[in-house]
SEDOMI-616177 format. One record per atom (N, C-alpha, C, CB): residue in one letter; residue number from 1; x, y, z. Coordinates in nm, 2 decimals, decimal comma. Glycine has a CB too. Layout:
<rs>
@res: A n: NUM x: X y: Y z: Z;
...
</rs>
This chain:
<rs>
@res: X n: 1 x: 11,73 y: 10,27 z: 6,03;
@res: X n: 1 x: 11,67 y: 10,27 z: 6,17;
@res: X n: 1 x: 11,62 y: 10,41 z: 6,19;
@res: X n: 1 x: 11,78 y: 10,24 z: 6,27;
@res: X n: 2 x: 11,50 y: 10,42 z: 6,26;
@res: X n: 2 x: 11,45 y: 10,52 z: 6,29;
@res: X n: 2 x: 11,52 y: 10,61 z: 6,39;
@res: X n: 2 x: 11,34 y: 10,47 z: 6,33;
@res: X n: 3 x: 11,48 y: 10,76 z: 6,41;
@res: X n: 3 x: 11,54 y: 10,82 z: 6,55;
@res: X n: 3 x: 11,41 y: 10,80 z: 6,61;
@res: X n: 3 x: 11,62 y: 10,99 z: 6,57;
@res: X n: 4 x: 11,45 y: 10,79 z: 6,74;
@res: X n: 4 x: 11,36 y: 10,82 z: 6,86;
@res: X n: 4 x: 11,34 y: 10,93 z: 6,88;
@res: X n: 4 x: 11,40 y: 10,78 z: 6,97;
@res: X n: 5 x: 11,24 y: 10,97 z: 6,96;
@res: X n: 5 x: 11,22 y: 11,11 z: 6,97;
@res: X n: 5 x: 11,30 y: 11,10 z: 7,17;
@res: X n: 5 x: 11,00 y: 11,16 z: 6,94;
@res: X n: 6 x: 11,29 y: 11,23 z: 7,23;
@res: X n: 6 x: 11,37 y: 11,24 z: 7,34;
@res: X n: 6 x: 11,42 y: 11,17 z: 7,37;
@res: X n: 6 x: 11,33 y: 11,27 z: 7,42;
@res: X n: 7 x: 11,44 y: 11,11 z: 7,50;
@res: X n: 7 x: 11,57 y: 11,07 z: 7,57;
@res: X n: 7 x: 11,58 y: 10,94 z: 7,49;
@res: X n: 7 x: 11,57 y: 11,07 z: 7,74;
@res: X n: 8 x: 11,75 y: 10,88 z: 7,52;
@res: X n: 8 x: 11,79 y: 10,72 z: 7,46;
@res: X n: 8 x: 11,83 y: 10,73 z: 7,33;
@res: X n: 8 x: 11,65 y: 10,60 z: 7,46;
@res: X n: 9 x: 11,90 y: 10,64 z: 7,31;
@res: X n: 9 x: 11,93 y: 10,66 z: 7,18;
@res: X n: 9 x: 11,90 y: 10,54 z: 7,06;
@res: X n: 9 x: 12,07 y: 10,69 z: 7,19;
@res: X n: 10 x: 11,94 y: 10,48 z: 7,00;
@res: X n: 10 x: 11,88 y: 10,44 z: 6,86;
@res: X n: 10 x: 11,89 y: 10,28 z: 6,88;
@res: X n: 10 x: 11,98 y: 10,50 z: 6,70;
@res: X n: 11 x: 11,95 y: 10,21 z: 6,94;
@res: X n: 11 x: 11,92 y: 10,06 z: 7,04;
@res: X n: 11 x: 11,79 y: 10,01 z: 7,12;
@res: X n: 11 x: 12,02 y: 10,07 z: 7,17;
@res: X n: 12 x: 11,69 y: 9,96 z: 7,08;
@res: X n: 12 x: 11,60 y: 9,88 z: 7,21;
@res: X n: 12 x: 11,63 y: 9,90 z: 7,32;
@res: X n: 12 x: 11,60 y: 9,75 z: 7,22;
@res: X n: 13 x: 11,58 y: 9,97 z: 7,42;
@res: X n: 13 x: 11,64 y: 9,99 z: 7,56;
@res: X n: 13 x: 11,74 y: 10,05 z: 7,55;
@res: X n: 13 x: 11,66 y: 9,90 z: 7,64;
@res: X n: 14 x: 11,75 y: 10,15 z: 7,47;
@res: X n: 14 x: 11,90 y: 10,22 z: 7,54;
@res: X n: 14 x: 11,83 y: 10,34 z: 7,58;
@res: X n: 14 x: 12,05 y: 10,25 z: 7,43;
@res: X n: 15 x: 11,92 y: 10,42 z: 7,71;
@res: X n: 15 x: 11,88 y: 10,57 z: 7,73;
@res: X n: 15 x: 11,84 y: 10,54 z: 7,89;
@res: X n: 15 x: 11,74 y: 10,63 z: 7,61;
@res: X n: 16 x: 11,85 y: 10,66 z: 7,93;
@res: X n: 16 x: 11,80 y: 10,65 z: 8,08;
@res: X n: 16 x: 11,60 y: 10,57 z: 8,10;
@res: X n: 16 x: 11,81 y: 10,87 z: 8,15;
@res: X n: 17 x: 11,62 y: 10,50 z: 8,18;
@res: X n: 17 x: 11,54 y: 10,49 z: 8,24;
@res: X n: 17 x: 11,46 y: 10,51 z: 8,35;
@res: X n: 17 x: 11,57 y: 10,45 z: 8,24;
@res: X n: 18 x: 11,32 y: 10,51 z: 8,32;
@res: X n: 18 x: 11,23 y: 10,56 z: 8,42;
@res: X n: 18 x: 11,23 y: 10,52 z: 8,58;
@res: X n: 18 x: 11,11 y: 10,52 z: 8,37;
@res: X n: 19 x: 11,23 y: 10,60 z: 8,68;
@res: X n: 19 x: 11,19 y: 10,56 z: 8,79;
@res: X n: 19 x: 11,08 y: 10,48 z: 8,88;
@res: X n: 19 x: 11,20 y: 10,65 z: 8,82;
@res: X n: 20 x: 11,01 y: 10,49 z: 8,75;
@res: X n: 20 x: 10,85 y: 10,41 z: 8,77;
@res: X n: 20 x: 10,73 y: 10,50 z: 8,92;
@res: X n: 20 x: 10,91 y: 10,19 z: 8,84;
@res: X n: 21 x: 10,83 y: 10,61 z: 8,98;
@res: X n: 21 x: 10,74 y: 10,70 z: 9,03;
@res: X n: 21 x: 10,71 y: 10,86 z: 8,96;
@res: X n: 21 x: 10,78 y: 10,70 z: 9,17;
@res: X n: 22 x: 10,59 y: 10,85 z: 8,92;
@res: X n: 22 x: 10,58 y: 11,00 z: 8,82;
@res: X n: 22 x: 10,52 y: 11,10 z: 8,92;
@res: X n: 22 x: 10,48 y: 10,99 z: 8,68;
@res: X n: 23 x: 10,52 y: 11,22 z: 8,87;
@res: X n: 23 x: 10,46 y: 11,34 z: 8,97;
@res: X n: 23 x: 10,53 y: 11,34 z: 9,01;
@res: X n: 23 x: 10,36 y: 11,36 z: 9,05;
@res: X n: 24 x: 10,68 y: 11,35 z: 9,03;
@res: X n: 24 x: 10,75 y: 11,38 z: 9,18;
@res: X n: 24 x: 10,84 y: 11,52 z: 9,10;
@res: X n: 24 x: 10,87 y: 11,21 z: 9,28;
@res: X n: 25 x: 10,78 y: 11,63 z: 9,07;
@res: X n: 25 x: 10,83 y: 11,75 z: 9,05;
@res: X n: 25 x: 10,88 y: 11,90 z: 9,12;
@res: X n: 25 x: 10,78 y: 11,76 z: 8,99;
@res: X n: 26 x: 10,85 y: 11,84 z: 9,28;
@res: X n: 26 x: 10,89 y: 11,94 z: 9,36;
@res: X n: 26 x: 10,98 y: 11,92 z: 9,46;
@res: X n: 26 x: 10,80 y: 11,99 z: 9,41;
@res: X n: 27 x: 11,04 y: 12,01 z: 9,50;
@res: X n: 27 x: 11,17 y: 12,04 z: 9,57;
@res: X n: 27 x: 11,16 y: 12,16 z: 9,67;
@res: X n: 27 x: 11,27 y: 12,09 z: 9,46;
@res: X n: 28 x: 11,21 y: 12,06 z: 9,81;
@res: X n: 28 x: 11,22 y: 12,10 z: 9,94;
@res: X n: 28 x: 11,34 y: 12,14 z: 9,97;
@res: X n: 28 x: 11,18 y: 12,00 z: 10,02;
@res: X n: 29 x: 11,38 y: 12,24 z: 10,01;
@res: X n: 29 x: 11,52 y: 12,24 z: 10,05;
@res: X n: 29 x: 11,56 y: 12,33 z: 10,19;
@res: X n: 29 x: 11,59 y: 12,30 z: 9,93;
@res: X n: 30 x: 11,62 y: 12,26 z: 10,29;
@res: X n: 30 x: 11,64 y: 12,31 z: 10,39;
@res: X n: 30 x: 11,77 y: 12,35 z: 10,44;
@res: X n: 30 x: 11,58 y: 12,25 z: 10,46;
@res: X n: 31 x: 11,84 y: 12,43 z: 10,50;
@res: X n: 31 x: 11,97 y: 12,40 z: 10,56;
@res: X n: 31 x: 11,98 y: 12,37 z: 10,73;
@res: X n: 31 x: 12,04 y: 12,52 z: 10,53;
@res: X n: 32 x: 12,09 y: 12,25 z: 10,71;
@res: X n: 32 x: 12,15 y: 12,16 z: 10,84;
@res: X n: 32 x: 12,27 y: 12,16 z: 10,83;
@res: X n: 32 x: 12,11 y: 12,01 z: 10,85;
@res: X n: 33 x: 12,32 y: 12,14 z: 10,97;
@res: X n: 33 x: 12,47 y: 12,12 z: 10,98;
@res: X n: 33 x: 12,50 y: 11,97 z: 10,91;
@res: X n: 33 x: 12,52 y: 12,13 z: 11,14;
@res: X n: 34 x: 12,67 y: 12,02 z: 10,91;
@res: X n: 34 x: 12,70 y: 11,86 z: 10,87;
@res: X n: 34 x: 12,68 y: 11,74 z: 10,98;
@res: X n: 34 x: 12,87 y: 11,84 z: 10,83;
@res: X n: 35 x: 12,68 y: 11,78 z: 11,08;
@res: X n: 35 x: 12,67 y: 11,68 z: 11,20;
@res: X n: 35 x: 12,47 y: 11,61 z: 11,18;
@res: X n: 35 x: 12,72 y: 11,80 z: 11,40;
@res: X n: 36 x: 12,40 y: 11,76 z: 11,15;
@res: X n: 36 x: 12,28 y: 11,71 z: 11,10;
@res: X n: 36 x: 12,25 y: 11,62 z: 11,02;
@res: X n: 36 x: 12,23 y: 11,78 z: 11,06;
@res: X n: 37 x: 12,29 y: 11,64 z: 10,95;
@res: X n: 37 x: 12,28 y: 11,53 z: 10,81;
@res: X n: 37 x: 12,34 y: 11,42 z: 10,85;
@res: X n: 37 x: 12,37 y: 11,58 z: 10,67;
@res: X n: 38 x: 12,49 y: 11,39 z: 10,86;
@res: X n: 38 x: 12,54 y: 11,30 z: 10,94;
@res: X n: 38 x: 12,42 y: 11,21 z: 10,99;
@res: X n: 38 x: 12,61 y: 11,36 z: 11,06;
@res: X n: 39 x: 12,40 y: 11,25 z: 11,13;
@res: X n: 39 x: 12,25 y: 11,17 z: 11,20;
@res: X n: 39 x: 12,17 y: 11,15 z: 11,12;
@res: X n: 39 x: 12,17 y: 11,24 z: 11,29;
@res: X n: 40 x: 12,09 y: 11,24 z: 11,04;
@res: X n: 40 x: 11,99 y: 11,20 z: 10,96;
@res: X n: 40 x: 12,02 y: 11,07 z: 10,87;
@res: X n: 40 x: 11,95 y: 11,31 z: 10,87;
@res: X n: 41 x: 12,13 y: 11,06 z: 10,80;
@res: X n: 41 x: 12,13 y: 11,01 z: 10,71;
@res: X n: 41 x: 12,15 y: 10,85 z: 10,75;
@res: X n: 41 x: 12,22 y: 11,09 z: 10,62;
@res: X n: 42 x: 12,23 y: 10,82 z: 10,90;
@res: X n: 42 x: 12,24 y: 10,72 z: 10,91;
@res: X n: 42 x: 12,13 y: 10,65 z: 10,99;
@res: X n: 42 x: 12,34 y: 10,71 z: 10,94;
@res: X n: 43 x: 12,05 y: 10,73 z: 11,06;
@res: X n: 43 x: 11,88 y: 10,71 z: 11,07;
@res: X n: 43 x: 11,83 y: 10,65 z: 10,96;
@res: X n: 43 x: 11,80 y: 10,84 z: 11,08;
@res: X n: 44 x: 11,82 y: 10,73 z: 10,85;
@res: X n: 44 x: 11,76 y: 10,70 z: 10,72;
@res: X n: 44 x: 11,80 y: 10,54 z: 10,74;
@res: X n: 44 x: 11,82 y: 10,79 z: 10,57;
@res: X n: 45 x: 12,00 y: 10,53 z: 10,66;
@res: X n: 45 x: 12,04 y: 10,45 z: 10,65;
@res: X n: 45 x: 11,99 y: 10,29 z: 10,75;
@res: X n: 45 x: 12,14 y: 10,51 z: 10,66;
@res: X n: 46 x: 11,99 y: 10,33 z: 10,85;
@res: X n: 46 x: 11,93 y: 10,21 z: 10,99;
@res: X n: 46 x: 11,79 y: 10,18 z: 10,95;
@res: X n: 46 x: 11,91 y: 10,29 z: 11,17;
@res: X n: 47 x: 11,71 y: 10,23 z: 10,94;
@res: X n: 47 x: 11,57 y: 10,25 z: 10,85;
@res: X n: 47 x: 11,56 y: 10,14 z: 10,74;
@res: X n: 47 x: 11,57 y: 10,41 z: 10,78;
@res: X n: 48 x: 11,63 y: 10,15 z: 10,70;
@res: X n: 48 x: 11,63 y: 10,10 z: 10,51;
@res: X n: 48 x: 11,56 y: 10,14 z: 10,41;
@res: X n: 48 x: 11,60 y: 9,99 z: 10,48;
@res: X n: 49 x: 11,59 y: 10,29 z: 10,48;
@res: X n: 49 x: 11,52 y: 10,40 z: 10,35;
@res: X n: 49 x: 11,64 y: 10,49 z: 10,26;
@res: X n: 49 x: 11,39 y: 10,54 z: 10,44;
@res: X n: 50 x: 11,63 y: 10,56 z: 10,16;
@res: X n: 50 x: 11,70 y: 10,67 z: 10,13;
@res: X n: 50 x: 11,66 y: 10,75 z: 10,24;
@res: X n: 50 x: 11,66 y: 10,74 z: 9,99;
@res: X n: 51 x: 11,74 y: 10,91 z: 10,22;
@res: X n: 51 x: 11,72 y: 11,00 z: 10,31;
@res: X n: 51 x: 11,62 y: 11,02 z: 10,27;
@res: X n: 51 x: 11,80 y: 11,10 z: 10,34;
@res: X n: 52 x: 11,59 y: 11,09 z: 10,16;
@res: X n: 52 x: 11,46 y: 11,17 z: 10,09;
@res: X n: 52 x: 11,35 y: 11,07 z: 10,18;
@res: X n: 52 x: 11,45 y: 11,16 z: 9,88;
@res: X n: 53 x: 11,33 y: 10,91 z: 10,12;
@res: X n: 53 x: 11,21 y: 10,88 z: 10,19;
@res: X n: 53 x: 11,18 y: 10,91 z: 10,32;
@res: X n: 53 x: 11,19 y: 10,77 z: 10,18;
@res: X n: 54 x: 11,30 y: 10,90 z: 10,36;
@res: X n: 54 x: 11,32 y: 10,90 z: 10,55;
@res: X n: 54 x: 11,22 y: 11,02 z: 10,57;
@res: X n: 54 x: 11,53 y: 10,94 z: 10,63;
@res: X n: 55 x: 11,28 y: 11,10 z: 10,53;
@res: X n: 55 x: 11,22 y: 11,24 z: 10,56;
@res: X n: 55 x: 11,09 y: 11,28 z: 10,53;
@res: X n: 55 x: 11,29 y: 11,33 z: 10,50;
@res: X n: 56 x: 11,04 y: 11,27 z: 10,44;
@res: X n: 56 x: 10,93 y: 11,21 z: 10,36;
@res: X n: 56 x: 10,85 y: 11,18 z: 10,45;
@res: X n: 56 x: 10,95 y: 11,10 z: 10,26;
@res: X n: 57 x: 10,86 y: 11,05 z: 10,51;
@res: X n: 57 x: 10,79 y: 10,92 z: 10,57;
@res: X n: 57 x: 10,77 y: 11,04 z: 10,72;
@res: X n: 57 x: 10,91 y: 10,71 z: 10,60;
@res: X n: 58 x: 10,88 y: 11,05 z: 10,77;
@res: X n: 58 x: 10,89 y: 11,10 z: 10,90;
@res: X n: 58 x: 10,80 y: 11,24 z: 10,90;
@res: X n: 58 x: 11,06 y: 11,11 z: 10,94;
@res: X n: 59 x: 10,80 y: 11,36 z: 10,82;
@res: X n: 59 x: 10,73 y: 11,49 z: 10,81;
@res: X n: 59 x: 10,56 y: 11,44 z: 10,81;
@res: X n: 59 x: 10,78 y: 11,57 z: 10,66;
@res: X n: 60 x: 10,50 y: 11,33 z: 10,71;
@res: X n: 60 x: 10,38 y: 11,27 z: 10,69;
@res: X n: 60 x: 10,32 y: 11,22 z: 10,85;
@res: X n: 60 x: 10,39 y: 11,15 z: 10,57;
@res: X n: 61 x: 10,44 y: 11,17 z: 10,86;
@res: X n: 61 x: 10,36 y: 11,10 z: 10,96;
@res: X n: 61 x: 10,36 y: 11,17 z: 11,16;
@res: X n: 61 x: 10,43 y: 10,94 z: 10,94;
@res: X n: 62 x: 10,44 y: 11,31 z: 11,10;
@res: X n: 62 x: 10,45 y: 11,32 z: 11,23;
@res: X n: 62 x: 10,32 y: 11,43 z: 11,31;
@res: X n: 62 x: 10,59 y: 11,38 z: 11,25;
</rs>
């Protein structure tokens, strides 16, 4: 059996799997309280987004 080159290992489909969104190589980072996040996140949550999109969606569009 052959090796694969990078990630996965020597099985058909084995190894992490792609996200199916590429380009996403940059990193925002802010500081919030915990009570911040808290809120945010169950915003997001109510939403039916991750946080990241939440935030995302909400900065674009505001």
């Amino acid at each position: 059996m052959e090796k694969k080159q990078g990630r996965g290992g020597f099985r058909e489909g084995s190894g992490r799997k792609t996200t199916g969104e590429r380009g996403k190589t940059s990193n925002i980072s802010f500081r919030i309280s915990p009570e911040e996040k808290a809120a945010i996140d169950a915003k997001a949550k109510a939403a039916g987004k991750s946080t990241s999109r939440f935030m995302i969606d909400l900065a674009l569009n505001a």
